[in-house]
KEKE-3310 file (N, C-alpha, C; in steps of 0.2 Angstrom, whole numbers, plus 5000, padded with zeros to 4 digits):
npx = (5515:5521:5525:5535:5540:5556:5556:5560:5561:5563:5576:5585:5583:5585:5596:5601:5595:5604:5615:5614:5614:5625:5644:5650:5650:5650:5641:5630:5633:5636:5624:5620:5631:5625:5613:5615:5624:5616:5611:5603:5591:5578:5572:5566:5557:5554:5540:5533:5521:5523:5536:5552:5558:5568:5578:5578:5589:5592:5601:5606:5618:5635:5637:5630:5621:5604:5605:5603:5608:5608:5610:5612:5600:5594:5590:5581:5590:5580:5568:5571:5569:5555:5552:5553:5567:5564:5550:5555:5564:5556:5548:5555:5561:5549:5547:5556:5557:5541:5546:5554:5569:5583:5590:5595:5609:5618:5629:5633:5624:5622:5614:5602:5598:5595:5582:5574:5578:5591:5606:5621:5626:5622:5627:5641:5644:5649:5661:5669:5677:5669:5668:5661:5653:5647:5642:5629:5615:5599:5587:5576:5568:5565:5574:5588:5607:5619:5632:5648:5653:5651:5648:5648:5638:5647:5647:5651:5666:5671:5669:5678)
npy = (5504:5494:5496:5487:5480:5473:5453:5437:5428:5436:5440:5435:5441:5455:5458:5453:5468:5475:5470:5472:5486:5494:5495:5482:5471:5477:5485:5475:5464:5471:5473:5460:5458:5468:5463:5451:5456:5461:5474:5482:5491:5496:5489:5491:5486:5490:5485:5481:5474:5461:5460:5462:5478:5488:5495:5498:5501:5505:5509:5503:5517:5517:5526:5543:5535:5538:5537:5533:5524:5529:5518:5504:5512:5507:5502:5494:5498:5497:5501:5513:5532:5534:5536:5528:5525:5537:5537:5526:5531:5541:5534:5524:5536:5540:5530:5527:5539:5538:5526:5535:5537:5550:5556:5556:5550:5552:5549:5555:5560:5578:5587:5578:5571:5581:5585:5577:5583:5583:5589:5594:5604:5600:5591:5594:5596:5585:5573:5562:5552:5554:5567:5581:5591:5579:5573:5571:5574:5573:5580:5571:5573:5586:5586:5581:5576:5586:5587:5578:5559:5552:5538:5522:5508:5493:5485:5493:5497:5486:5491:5495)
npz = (5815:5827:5845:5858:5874:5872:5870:5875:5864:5854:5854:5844:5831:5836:5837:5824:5816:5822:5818:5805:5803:5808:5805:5811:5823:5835:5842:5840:5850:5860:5866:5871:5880:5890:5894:5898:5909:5917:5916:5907:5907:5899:5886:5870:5854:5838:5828:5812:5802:5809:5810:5816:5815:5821:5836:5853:5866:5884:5895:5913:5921:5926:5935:5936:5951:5947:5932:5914:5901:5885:5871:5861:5847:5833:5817:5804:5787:5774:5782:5787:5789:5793:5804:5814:5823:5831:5835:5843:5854:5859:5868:5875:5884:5891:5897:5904:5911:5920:5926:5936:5934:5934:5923:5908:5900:5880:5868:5852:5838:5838:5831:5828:5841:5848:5848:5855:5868:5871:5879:5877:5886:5897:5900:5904:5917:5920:5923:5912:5898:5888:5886:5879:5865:5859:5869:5878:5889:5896:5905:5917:5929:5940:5951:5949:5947:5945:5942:5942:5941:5923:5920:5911:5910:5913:5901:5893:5889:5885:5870:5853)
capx = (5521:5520:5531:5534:5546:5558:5553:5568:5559:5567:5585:5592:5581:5587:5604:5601:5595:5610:5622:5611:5616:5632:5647:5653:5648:5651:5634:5625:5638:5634:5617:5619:5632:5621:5607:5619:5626:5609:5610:5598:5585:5573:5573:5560:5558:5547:5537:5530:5518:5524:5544:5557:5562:5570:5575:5582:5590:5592:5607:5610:5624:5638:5638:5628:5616:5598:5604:5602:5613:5603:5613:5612:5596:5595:5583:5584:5589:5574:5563:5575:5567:5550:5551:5555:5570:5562:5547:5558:5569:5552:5544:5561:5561:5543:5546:5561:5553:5539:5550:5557:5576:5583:5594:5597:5615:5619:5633:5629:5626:5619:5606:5596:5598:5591:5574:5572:5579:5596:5608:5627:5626:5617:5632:5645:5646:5650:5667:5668:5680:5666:5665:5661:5648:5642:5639:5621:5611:5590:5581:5570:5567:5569:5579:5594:5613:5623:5640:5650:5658:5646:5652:5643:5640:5653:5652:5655:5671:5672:5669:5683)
capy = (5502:5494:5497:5483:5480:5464:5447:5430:5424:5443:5443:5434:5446:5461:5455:5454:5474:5479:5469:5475:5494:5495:5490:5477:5467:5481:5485:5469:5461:5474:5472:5455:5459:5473:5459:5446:5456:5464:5483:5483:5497:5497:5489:5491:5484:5491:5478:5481:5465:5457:5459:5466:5483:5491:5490:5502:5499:5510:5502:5508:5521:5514:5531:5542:5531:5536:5537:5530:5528:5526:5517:5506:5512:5504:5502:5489:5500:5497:5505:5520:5540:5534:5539:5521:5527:5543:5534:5520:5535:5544:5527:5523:5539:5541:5524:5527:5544:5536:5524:5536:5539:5555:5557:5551:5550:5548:5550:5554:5568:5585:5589:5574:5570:5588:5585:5573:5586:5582:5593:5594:5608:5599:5585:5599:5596:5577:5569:5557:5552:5555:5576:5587:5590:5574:5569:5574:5571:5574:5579:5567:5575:5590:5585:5577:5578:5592:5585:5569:5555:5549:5531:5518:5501:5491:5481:5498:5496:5482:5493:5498)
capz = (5819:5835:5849:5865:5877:5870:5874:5871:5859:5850:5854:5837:5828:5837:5834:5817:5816:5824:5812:5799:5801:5808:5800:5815:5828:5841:5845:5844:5856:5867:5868:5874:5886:5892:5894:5902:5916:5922:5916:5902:5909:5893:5881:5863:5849:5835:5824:5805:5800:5814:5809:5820:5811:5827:5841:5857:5874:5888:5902:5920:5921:5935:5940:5941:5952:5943:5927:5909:5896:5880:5866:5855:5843:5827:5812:5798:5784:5773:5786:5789:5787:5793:5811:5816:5828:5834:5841:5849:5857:5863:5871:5880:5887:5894:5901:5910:5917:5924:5931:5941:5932:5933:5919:5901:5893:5873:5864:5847:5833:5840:5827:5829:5847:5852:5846:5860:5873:5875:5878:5878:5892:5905:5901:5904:5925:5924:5921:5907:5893:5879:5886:5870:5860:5856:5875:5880:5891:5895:5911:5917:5935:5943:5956:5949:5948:5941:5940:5945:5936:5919:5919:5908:5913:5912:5895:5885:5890:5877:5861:5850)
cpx = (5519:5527:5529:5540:5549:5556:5560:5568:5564:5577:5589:5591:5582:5595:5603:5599:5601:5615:5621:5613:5622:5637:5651:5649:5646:5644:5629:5627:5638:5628:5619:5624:5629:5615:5608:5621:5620:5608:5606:5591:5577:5576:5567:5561:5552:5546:5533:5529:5524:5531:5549:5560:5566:5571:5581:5585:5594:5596:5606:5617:5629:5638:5635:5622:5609:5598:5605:5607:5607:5608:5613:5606:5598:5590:5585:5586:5585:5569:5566:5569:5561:5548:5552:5561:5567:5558:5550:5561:5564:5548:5551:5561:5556:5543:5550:5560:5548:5542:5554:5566:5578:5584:5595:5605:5615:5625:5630:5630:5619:5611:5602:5595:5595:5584:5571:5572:5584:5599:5614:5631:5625:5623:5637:5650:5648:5658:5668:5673:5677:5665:5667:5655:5643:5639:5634:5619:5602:5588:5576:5565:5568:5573:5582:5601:5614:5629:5641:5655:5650:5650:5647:5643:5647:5655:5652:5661:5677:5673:5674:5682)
cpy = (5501:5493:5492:5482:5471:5458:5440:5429:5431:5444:5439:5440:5452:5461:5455:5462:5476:5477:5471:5483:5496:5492:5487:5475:5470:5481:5480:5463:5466:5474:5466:5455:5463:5468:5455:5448:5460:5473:5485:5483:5491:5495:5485:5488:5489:5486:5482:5475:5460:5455:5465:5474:5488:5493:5496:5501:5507:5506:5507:5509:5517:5520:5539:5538:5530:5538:5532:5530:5524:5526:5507:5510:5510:5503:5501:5496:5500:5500:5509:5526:5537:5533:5532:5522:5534:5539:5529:5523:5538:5539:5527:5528:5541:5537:5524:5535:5542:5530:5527:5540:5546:5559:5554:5554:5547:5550:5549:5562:5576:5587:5584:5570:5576:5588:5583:5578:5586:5588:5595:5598:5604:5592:5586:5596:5587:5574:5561:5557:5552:5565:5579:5587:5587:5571:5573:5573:5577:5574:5576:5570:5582:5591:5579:5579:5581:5590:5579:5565:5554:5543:5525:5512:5498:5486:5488:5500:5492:5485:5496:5505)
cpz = (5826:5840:5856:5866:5873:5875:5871:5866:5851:5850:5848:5832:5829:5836:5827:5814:5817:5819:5806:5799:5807:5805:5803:5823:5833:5846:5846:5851:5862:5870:5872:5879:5890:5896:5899:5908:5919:5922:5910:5908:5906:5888:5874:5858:5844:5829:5818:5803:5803:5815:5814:5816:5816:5833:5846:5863:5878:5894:5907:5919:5926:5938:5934:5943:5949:5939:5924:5904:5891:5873:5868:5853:5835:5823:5806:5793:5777:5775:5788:5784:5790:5799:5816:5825:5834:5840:5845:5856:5862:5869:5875:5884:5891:5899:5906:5915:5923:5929:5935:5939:5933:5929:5915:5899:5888:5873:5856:5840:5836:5838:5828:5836:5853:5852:5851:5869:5875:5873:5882:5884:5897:5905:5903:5911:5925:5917:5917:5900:5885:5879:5880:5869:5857:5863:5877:5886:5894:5903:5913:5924:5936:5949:5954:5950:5943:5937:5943:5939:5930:5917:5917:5909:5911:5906:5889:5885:5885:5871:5860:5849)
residu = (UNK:UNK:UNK:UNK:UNK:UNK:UNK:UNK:UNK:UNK:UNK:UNK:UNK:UNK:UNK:UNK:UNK:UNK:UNK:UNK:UNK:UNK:UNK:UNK:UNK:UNK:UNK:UNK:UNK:UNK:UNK:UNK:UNK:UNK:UNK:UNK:UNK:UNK:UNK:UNK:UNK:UNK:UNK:UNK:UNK:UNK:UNK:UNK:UNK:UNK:UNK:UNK:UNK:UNK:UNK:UNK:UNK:UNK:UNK:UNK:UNK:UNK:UNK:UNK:UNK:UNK:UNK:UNK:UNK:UNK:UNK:UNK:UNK:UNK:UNK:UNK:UNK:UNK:UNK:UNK:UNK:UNK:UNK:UNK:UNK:UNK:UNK:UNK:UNK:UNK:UNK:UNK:UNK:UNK:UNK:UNK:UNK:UNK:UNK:UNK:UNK:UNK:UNK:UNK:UNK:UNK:UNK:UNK:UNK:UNK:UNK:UNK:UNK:UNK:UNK:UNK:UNK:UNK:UNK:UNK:UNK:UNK:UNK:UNK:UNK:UNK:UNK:UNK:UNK:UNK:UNK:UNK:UNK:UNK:UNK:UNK:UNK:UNK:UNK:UNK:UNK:UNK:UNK:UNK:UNK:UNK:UNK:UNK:UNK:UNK:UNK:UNK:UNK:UNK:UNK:UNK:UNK:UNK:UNK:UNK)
# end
């Protein structure tokens, strides 16, 4: 498996991942809004014999100011269980450390977004209409925010 940042020549084919494993448009339409208005962070792909098999982005928060929000992640279904999304997840987040970020948010399922380090407590102090359980988020720093608004760019305002 190899992992690189997307290149143009990749955005029909990451578009085609995302419609391939969700059951609507949602998420590949927000990639490209995410792309379009200038708040795609990071964004991977990972490649098997030279074929797109998954693919992750990482957006700037609108608030707070040096975080991440990490979503979509996606992976053909054919190449699922074979660590395909993990490494996409682990790559994006090394990258956006040494970048400097301070803070990652997901939304998501608990058990399998822990491994990574998130954690639904450290998401606790920040005001946001996804607070529970499934909203996480990851230390990238140690010197970041505690609390505030967790407010995602502005085209996931689009999803149903």
């Amino acid at each position: 498996m190899i992992l690189r940042e997307e290149q143009p020549p990749d955005h029909d084919f990451i578009r085609a991942v995302h419609l391939a494993s969700f059951p609507s448009s949602d998420e590949a339409d927000l990639v490209e809004a995410l792309r379009r208005d200038g708040d795609m962070v990071i964004s991977l792909v990972a490649l098997e014999d030279e074929r797109i098999t998954g693919h992750v982005l990482f957006s700037r928060m609108a608030e707070p100011v040096h975080a991440l929000g990490l979503a979509p992640v996606a992976v053909l279904p054919a190449f699922r269980r074979r660590g395909i999304a993990a490494g996409l997840i682990e790559a994006g987040l090394e990258r956006a450390r040494l970048q400097g970020w301070e803070l990652v948010f997901v939304l998501g399922d608990p058990a399998y977004y822990r491994r990574f380090g998130f954690d639904a407590r450290l998401a606790e102090g920040f005001a946001t209409p996804y607070a529970g359980v499934h909203f996480m988020a990851r230390a990238l720093a140690t010197t970041m925010p505690r609390d505030g608004k967790a407010e995602y760019a502005p085209a996931f305002s689009a999803l149903t």
